[in-house]
Every structure is written in C-alpha cells, then in structure tokens.
C-alpha atoms as an extended CHARMM CRD file, in Angstrom:
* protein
*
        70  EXT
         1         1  UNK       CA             20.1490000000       18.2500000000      -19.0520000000  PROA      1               0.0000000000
         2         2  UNK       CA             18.8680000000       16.5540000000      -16.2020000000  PROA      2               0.0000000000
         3         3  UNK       CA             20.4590000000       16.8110000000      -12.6120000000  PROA      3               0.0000000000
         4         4  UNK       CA             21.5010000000       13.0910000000      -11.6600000000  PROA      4               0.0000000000
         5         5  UNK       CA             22.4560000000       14.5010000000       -7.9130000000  PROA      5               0.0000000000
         6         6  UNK       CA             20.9550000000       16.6360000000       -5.3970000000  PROA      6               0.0000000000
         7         7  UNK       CA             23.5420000000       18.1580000000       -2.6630000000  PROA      7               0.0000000000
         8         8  UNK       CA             22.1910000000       19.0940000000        0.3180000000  PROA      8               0.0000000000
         9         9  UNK       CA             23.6490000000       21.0830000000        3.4230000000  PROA      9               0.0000000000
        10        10  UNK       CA             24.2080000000       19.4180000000        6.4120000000  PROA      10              0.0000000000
        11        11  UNK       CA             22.9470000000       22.3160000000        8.6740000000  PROA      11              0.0000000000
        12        12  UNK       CA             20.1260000000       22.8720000000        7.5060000000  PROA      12              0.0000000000
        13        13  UNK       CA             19.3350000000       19.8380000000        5.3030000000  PROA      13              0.0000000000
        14        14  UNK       CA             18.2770000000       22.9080000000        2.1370000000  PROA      14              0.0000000000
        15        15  UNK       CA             19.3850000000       22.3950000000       -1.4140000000  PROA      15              0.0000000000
        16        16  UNK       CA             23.2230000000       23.3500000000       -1.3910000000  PROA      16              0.0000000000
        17        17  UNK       CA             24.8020000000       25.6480000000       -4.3420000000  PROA      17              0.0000000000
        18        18  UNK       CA             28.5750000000       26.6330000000       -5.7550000000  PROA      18              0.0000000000
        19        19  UNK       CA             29.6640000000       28.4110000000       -8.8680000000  PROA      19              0.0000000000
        20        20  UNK       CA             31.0640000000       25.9220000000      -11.5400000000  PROA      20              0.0000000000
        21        21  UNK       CA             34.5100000000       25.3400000000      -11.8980000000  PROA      21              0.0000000000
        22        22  UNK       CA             36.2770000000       26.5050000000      -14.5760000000  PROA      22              0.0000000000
        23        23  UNK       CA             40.2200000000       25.3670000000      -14.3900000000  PROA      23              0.0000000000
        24        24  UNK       CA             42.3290000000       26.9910000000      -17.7500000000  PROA      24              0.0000000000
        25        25  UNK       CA             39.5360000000       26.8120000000      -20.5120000000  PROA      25              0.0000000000
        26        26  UNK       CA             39.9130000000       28.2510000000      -23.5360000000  PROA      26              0.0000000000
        27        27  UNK       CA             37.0840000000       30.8460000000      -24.6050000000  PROA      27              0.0000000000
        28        28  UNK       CA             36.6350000000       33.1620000000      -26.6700000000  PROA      28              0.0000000000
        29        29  UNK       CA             34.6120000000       37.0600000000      -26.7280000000  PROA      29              0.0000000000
        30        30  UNK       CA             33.1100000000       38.0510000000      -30.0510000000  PROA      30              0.0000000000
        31        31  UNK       CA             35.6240000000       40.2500000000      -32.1360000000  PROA      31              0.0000000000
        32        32  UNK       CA             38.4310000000       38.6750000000      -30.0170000000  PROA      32              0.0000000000
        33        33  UNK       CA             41.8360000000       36.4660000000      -29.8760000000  PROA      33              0.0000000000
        34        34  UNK       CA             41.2670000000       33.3850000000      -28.0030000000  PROA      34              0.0000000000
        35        35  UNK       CA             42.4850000000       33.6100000000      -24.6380000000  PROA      35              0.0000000000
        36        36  UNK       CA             42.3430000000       31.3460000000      -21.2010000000  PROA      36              0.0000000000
        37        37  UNK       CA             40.4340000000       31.9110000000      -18.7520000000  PROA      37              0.0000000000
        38        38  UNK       CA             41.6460000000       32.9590000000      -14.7240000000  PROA      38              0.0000000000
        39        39  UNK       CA             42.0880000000       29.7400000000      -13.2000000000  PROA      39              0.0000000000
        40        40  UNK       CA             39.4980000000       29.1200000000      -10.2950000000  PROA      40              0.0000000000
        41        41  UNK       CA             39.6470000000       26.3700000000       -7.3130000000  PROA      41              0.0000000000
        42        42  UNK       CA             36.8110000000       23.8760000000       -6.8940000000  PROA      42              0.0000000000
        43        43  UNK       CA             34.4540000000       26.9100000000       -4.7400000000  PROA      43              0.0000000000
        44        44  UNK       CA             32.8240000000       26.2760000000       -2.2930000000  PROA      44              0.0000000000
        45        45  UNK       CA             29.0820000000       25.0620000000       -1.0260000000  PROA      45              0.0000000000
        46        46  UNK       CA             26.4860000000       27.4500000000        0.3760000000  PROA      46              0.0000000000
        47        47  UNK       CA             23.3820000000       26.6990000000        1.9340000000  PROA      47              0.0000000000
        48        48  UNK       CA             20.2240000000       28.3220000000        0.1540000000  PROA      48              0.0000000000
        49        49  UNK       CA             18.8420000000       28.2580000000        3.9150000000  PROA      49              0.0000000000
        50        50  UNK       CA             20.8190000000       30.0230000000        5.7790000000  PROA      50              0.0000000000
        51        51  UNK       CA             22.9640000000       31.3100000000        3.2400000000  PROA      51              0.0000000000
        52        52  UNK       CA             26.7130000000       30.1180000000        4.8960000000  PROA      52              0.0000000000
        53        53  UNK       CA             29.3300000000       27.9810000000        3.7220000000  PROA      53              0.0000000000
        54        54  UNK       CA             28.8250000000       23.9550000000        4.5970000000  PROA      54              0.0000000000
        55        55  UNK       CA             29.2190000000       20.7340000000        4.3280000000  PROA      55              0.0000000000
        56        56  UNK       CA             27.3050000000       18.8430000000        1.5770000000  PROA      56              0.0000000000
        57        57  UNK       CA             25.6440000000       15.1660000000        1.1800000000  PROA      57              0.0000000000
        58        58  UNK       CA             24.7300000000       13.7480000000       -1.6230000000  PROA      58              0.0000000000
        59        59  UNK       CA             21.4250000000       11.9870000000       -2.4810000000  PROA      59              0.0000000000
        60        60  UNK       CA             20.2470000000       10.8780000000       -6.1210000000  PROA      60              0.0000000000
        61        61  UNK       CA             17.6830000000       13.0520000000       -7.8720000000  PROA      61              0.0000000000
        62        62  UNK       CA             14.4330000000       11.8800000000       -8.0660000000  PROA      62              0.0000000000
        63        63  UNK       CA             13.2610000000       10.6810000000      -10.9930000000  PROA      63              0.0000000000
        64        64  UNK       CA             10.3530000000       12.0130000000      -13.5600000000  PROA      64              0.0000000000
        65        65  UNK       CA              7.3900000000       10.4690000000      -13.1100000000  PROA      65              0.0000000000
        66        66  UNK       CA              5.7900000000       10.2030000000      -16.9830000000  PROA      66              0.0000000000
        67        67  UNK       CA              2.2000000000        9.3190000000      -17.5850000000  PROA      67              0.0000000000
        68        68  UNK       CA              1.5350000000        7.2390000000      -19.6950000000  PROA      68              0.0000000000
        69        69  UNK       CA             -1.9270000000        8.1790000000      -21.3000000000  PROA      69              0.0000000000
        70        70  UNK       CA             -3.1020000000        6.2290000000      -24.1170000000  PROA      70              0.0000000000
C-alpha cells in the first residue's frame, strides 16, 4: 500500500517517523488465548535528521510516474 502523505520535520525539513498506534486491539500469539494488547498513546514524531522529537507538516506524496510503452 501506497503512502498518500509524506510528514516532514519542521527543523530540519527530513522525512519524519513514529511507531503506529495501537489503542486495545485484539491479537493473538500462535498456541495462545486471545488477549488485548497494552494500550499505547498516539507517539510521537522524530526527525530521521537529527534524530529528536518535532513538529511535523504534511505534504501529499508524489505520485508514480508510469510509462507508458507501447
């Protein structure tokens, strides 16, 4: 699946990256009961740049250029 968004840091204007969320979801381990998962917050952004915590904006991804060869 394709990106539609690209987040990038407001420092230092480098591709921005958090851990998903996961909020209560049910999963389950091979030879297990089901059981829910720790519940997380939203995280938070890091810069791949310099590697803090920041501030994000959001542009749309660009899109795949396809050739069309005949």
């Amino acid at each position: 699946m394709k990106a539609l968004f690209l987040y990038l840091s407001t420092c230092c204007k480098q591709l921005a990256t958090k851990p998903p969320c996961v909020k209560g979801l049910a999963f389950k381990k091979k030879g297990q009961k089901e059981t829910k998962a720790p519940e997380v917050g939203l995280g938070h952004w890091s810069c791949t740049g310099c590697g803090r915590a920041c501030k994000v904006s959001r542009t749309n991804a660009p899109e795949e250029k396809k050739d069309a060869q005949i």
